[in-house]
Biopython code that builds the backbone (N, CA, C, O; Angstrom):
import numpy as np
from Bio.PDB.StructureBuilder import StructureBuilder

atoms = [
    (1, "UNK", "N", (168.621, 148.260, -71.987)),
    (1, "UNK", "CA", (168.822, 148.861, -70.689)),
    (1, "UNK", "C", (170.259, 149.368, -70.609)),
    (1, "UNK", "O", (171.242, 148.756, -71.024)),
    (2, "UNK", "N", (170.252, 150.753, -69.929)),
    (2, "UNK", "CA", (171.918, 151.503, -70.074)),
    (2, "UNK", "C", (172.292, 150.392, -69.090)),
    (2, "UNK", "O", (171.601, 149.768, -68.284)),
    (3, "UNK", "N", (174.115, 150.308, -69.520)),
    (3, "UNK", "CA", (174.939, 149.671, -68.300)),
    (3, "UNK", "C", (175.717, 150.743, -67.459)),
    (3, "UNK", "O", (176.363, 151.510, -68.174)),
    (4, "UNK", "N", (175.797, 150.947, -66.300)),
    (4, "UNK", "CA", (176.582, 151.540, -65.626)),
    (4, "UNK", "C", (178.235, 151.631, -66.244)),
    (4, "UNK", "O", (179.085, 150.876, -66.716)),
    (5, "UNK", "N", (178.058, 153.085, -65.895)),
    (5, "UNK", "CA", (179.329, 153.477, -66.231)),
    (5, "UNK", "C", (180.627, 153.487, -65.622)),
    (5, "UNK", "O", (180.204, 153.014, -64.567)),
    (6, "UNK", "N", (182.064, 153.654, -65.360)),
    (6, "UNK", "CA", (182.872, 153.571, -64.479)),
    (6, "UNK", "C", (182.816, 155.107, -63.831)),
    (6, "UNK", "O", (182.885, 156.236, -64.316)),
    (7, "UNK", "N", (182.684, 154.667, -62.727)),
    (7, "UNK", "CA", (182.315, 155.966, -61.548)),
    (7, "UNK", "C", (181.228, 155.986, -61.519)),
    (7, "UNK", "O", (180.890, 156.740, -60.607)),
    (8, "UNK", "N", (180.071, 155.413, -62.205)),
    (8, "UNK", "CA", (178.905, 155.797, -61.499)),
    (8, "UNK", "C", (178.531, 155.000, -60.081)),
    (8, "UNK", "O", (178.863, 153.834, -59.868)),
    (9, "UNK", "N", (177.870, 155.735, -59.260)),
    (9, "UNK", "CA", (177.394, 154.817, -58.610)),
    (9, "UNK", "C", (176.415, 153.870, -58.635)),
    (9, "UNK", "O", (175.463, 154.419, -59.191)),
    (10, "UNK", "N", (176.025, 152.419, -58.257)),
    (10, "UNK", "CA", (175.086, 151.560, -57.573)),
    (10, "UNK", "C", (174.125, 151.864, -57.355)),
    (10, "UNK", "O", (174.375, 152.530, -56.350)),
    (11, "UNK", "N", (172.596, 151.974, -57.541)),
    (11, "UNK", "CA", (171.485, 152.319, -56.492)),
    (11, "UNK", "C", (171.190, 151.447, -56.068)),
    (11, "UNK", "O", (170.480, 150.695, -56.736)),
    (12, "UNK", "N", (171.535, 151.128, -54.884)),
    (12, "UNK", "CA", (170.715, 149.773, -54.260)),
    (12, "UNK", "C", (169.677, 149.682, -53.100)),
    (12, "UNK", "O", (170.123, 150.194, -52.073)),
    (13, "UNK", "N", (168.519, 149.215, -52.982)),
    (13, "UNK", "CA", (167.217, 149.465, -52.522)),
    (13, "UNK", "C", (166.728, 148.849, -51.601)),
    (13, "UNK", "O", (165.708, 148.486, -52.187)),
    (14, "UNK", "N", (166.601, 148.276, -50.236)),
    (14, "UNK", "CA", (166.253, 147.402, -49.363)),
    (14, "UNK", "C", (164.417, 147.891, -49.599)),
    (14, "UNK", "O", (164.061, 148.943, -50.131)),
    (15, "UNK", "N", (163.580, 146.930, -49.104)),
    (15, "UNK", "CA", (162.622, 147.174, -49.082)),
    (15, "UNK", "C", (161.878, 145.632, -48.254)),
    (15, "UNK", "O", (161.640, 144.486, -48.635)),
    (16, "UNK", "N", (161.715, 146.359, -47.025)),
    (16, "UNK", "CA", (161.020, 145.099, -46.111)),
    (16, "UNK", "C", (161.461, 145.304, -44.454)),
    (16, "UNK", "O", (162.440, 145.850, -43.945)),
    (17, "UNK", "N", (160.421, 144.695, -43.936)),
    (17, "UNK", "CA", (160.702, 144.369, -42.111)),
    (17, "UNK", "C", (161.694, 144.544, -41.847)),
    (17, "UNK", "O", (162.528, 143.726, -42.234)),
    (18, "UNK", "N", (162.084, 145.594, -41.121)),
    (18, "UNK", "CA", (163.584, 145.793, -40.352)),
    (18, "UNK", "C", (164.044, 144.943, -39.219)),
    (18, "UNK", "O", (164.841, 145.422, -38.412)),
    (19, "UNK", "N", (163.623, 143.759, -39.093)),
    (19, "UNK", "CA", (163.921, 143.005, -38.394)),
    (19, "UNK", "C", (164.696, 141.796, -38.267)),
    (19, "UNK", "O", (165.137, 141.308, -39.307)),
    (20, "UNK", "N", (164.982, 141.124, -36.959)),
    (20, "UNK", "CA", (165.998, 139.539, -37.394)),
    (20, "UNK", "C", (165.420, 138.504, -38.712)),
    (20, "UNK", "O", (164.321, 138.035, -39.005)),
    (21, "UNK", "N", (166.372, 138.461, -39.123)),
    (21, "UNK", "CA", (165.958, 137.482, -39.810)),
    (21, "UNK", "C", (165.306, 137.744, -41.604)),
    (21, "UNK", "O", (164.897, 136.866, -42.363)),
    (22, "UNK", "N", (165.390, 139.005, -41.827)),
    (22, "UNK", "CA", (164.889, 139.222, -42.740)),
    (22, "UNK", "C", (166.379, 139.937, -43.519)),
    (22, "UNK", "O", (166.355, 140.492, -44.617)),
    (23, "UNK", "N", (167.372, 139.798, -42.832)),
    (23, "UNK", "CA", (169.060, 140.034, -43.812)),
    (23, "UNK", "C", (168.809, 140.799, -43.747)),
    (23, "UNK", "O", (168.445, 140.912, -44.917)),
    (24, "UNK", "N", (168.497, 142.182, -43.120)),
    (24, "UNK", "CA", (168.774, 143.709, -43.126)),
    (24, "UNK", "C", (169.978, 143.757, -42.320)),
    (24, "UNK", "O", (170.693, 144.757, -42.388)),
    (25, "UNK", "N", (170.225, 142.967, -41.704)),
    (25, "UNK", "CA", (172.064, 143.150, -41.138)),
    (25, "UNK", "C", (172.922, 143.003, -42.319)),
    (25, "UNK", "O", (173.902, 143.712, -42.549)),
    (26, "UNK", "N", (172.557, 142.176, -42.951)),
    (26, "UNK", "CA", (173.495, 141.879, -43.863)),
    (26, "UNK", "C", (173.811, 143.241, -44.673)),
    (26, "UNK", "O", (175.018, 143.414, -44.842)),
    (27, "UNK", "N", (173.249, 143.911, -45.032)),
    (27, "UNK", "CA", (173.517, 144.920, -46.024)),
    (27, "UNK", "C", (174.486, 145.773, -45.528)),
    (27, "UNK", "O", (174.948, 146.229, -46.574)),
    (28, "UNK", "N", (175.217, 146.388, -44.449)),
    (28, "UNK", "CA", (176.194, 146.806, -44.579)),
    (28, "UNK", "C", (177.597, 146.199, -44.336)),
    (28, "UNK", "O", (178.624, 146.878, -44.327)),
    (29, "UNK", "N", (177.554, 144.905, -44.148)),
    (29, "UNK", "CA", (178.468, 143.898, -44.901)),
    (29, "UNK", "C", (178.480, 144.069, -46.045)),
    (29, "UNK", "O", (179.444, 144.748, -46.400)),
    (30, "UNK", "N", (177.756, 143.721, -46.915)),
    (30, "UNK", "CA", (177.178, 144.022, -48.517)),
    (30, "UNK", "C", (178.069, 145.404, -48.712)),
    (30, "UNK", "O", (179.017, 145.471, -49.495)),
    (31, "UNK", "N", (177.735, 146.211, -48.094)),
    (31, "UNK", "CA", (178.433, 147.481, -48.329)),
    (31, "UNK", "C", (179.793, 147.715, -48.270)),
    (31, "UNK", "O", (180.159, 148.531, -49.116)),
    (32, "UNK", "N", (180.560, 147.333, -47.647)),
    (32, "UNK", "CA", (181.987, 147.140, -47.046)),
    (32, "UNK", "C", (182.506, 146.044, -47.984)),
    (32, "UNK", "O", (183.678, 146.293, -48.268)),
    (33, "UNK", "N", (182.087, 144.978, -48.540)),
    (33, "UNK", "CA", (182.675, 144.051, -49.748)),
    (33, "UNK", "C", (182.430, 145.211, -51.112)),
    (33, "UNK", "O", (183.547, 145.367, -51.605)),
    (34, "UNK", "N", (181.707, 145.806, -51.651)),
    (34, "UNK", "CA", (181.373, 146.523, -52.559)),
    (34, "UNK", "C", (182.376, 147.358, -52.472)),
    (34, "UNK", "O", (183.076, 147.432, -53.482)),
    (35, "UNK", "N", (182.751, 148.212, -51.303)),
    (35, "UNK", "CA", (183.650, 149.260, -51.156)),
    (35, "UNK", "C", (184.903, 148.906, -51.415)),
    (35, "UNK", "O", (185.695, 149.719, -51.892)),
    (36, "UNK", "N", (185.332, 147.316, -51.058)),
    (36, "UNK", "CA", (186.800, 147.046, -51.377)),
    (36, "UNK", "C", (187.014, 146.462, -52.407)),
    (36, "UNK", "O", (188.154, 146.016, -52.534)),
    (37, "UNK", "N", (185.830, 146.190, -53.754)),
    (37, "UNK", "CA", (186.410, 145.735, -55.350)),
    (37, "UNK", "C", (186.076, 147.416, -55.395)),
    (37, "UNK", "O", (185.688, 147.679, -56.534)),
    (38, "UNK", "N", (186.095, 148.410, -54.693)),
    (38, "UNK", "CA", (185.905, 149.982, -55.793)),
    (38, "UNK", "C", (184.593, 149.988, -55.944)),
    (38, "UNK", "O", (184.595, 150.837, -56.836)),
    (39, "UNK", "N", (183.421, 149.727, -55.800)),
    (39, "UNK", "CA", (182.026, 149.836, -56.353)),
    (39, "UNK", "C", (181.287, 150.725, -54.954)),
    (39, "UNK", "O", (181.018, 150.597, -53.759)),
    (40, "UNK", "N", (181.191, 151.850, -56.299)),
    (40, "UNK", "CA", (180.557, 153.257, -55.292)),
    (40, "UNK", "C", (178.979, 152.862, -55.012)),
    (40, "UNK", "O", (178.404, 152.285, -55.936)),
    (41, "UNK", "N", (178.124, 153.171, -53.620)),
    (41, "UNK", "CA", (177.269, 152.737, -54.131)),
    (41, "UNK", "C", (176.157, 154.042, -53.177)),
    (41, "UNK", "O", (176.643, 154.522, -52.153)),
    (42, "UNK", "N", (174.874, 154.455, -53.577)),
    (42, "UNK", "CA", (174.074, 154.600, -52.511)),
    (42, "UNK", "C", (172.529, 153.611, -52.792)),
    (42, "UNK", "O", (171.929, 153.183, -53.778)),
    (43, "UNK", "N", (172.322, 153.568, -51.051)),
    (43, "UNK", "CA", (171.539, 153.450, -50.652)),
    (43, "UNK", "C", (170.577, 153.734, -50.211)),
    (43, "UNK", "O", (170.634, 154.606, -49.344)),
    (44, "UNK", "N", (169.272, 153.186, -50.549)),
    (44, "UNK", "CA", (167.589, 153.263, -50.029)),
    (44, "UNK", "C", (167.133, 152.487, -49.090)),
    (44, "UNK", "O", (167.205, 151.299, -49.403)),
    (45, "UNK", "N", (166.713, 152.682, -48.110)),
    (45, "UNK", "CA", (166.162, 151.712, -47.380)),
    (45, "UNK", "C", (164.893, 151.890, -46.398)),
    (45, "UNK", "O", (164.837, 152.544, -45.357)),
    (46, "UNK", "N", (163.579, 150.879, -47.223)),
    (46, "UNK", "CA", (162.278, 151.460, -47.162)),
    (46, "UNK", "C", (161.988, 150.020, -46.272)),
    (46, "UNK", "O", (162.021, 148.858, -46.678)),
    (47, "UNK", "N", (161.714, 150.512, -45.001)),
    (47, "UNK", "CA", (161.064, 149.771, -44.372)),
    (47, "UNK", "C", (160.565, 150.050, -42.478)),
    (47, "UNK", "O", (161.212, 150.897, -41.862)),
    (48, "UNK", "N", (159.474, 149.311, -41.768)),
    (48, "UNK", "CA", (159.685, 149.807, -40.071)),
    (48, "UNK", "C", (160.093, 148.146, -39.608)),
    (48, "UNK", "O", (160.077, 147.093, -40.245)),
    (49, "UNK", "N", (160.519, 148.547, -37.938)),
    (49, "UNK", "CA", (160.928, 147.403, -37.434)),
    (49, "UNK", "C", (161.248, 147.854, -36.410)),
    (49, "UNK", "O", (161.158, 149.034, -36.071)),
    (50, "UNK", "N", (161.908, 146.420, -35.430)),
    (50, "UNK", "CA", (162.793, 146.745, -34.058)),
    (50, "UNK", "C", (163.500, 146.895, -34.743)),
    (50, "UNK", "O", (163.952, 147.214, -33.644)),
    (51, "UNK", "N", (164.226, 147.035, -35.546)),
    (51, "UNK", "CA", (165.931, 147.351, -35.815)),
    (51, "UNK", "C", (166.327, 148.203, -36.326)),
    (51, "UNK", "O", (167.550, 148.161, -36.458)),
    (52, "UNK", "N", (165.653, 149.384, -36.880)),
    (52, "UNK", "CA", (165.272, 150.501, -37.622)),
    (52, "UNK", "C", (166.193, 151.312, -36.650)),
    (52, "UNK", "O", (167.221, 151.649, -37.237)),
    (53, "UNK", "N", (166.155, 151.674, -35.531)),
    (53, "UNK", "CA", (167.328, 152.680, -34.781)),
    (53, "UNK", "C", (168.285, 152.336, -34.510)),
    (53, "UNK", "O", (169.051, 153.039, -33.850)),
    (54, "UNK", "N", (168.666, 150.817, -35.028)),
    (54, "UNK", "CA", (170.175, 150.428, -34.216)),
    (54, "UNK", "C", (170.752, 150.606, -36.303)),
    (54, "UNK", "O", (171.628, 151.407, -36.629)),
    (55, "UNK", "N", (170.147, 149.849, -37.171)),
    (55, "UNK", "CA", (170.099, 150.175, -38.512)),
    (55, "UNK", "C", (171.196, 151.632, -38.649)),
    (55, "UNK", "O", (172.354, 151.805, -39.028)),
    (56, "UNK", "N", (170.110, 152.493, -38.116)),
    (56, "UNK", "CA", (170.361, 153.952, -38.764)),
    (56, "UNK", "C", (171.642, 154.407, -37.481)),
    (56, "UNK", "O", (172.406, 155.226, -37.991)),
    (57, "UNK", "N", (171.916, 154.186, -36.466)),
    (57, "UNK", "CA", (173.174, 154.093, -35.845)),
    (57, "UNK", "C", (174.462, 153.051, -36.460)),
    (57, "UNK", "O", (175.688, 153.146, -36.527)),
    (58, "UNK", "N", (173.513, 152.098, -36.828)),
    (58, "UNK", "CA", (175.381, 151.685, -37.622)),
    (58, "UNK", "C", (175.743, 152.502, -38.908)),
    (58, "UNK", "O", (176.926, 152.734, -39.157)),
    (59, "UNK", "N", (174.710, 152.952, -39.749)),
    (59, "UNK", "CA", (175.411, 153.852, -41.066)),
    (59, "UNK", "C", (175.247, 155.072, -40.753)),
    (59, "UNK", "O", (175.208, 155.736, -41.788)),
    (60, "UNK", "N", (175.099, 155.871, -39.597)),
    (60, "UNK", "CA", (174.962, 156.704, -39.598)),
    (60, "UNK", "C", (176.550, 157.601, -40.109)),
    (60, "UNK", "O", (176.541, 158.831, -40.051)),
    (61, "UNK", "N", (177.859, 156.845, -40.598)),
    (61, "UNK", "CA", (178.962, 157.210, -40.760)),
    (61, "UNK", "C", (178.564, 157.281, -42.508)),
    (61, "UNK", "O", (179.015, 157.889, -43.479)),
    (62, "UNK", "N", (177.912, 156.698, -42.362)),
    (62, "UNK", "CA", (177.805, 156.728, -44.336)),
    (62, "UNK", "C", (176.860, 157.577, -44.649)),
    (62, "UNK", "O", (175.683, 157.524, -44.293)),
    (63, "UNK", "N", (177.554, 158.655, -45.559)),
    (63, "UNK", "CA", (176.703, 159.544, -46.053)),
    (63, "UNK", "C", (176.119, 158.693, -47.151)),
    (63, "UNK", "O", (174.910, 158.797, -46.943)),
    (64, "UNK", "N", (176.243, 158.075, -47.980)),
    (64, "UNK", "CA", (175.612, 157.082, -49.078)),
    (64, "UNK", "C", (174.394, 156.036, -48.756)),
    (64, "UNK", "O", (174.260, 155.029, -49.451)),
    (65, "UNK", "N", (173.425, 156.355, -47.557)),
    (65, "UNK", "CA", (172.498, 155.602, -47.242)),
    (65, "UNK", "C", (171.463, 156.613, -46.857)),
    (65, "UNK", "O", (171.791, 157.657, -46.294)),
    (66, "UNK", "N", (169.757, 156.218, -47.260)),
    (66, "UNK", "CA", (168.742, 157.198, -46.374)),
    (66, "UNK", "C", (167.752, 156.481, -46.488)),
    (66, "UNK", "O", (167.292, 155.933, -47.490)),
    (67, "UNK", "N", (167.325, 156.482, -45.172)),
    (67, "UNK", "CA", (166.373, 155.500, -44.606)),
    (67, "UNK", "C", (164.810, 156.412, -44.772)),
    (67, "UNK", "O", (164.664, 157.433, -44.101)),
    (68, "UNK", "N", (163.850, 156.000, -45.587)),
    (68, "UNK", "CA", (162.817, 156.489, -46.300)),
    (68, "UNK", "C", (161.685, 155.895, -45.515)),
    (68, "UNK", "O", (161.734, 154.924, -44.760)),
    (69, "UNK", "N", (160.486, 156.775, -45.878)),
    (69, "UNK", "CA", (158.808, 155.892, -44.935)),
    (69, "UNK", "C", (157.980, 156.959, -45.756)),
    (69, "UNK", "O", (157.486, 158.033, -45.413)),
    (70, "UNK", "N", (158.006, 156.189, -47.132)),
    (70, "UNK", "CA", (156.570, 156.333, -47.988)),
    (70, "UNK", "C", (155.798, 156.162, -47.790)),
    (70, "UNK", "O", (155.448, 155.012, -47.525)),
    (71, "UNK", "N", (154.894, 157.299, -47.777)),
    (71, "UNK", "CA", (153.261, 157.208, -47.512)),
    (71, "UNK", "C", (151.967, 156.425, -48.295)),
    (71, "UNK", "O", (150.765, 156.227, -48.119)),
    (72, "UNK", "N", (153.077, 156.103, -49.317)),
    (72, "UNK", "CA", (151.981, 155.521, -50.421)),
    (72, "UNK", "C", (153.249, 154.304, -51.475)),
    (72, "UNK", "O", (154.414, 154.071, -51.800)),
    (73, "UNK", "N", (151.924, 153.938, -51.563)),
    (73, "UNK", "CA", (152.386, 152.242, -52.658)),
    (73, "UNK", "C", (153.338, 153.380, -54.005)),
    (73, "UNK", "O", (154.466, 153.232, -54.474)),
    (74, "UNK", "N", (152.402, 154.340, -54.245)),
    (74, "UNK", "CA", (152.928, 154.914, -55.475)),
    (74, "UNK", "C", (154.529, 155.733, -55.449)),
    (74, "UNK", "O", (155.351, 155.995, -56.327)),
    (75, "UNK", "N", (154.456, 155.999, -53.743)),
    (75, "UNK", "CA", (155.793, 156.536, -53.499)),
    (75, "UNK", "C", (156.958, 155.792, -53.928)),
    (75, "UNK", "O", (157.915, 156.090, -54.643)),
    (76, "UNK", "N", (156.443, 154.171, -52.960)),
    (76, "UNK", "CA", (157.474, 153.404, -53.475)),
    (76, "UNK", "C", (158.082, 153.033, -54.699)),
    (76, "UNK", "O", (159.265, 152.774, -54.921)),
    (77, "UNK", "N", (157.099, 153.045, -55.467)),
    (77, "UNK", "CA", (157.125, 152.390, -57.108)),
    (77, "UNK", "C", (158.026, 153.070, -57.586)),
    (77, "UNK", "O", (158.995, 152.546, -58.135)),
    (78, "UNK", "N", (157.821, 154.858, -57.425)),
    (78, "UNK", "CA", (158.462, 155.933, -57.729)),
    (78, "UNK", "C", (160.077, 155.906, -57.316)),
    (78, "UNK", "O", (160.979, 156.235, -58.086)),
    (79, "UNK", "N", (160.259, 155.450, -55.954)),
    (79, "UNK", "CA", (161.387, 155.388, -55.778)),
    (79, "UNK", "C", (162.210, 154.194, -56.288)),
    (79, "UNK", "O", (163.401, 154.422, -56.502)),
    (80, "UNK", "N", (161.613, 152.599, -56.575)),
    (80, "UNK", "CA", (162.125, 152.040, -57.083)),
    (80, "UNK", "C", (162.046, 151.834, -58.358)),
    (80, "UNK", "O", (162.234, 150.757, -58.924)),
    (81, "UNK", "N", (161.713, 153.045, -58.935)),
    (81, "UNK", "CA", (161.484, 153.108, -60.627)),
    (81, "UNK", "C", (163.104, 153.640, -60.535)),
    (81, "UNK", "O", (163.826, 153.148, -61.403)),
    (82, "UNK", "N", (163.651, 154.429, -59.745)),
    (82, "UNK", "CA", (164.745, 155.149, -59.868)),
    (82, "UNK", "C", (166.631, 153.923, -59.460)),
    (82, "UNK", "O", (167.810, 154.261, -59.561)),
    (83, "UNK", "N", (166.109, 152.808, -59.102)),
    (83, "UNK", "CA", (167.061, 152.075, -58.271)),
    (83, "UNK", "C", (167.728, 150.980, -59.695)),
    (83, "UNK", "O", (167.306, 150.872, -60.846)),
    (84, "UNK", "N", (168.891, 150.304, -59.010)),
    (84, "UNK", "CA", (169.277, 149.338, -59.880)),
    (84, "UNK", "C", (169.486, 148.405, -59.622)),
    (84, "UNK", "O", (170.259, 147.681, -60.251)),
    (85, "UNK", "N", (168.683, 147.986, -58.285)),
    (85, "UNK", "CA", (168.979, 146.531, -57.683)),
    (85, "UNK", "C", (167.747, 146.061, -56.313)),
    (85, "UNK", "O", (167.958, 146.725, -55.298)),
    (86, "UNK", "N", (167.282, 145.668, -56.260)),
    (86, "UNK", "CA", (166.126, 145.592, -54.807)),
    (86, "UNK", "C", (166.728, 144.135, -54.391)),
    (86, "UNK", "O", (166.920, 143.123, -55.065)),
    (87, "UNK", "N", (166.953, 144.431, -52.996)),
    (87, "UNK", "CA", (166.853, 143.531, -52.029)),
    (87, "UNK", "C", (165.579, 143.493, -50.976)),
    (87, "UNK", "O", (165.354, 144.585, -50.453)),
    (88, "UNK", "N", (164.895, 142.639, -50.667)),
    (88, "UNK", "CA", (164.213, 142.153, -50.022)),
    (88, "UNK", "C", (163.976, 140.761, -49.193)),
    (88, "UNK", "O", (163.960, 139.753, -49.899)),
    (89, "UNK", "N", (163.828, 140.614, -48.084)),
    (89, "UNK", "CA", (163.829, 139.463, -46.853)),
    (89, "UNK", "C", (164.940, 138.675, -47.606)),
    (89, "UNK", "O", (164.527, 137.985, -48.538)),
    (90, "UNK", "N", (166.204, 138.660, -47.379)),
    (90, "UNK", "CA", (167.769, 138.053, -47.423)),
    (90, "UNK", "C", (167.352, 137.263, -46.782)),
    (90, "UNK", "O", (167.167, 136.380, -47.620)),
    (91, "UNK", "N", (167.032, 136.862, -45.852)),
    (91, "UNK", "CA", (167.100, 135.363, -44.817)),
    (91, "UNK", "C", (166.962, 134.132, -45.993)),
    (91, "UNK", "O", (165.969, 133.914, -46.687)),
    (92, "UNK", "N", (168.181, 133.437, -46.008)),
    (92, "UNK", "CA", (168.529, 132.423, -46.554)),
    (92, "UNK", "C", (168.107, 131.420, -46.474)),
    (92, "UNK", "O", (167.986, 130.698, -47.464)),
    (93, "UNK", "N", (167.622, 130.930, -44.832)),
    (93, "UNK", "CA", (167.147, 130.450, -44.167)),
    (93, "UNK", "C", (165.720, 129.625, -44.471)),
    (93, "UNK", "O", (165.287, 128.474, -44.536)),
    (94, "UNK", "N", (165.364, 130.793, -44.590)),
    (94, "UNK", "CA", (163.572, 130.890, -44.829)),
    (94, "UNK", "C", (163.036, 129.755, -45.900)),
    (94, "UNK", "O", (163.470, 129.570, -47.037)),
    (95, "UNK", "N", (162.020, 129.076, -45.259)),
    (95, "UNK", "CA", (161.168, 128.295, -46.671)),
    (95, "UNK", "C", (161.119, 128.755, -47.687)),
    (95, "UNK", "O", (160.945, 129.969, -47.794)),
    (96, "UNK", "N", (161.226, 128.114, -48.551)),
    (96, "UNK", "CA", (161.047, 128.779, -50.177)),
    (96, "UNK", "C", (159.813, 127.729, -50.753)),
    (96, "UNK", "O", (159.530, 126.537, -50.639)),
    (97, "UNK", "N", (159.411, 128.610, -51.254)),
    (97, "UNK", "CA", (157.564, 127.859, -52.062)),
    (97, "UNK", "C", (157.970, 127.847, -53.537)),
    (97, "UNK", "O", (158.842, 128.717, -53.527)),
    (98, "UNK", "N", (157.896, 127.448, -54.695)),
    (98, "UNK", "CA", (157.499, 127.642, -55.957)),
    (98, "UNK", "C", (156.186, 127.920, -56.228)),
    (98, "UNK", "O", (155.755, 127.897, -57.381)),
    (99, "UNK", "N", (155.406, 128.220, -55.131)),
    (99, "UNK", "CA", (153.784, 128.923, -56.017)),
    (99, "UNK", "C", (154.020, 130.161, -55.834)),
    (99, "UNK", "O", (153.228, 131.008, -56.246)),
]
sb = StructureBuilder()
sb.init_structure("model")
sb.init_model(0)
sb.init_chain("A")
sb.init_seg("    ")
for serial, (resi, resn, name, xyz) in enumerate(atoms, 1):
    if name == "N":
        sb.init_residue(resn, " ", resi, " ")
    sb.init_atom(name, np.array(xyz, "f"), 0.0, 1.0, " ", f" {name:<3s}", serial, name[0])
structure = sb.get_structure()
């Protein structure tokens, strides 16, 4: 697998419920620590929710983010065939199962 190069950017991929509790706040924290070691990055972010318009009002300053609504399973695949990192439901919180 290629390693990123210096200057390239990050693709990094949210994918899930735009809502509390599922760490979609967290990611532009995430973004703002990345920005101050130098790590360029853009962003995908595939998901609906209540938080989906307050979401796209806080980055709306960042051109390096676009908030996506694939019509199909295959869209997604497609788009995260292209990414170099997926985040999904961050809540730390949350039960964790081993099955």
């Amino acid at each position: 697998m290629p390693v990123k190069g210096y200057g390239q950017k990050l693709k990094l991929f949210f994918l899930g419920r735009l809502e509390e509790g599922k760490g979609v706040n967290m990611l532009l924290d995430l973004e703002s620590r990345l920005l101050q070691v130098n790590i360029q990055t853009e962003w995908t972010i595939i998901g609906k929710g209540t938080l989906r318009e307050s979401l796209t009002k806080s980055w709306q300053c960042n051109r390096n983010v676009q908030f996506l609504s694939p019509d199909t399973s295959d869209d997604v695949y497609e788009i995260l065939s292209k990414q170099d990192i997926l985040f999904f439901q961050l809540d730390l919180k949350a039960p964790r199962s081993l099955y």
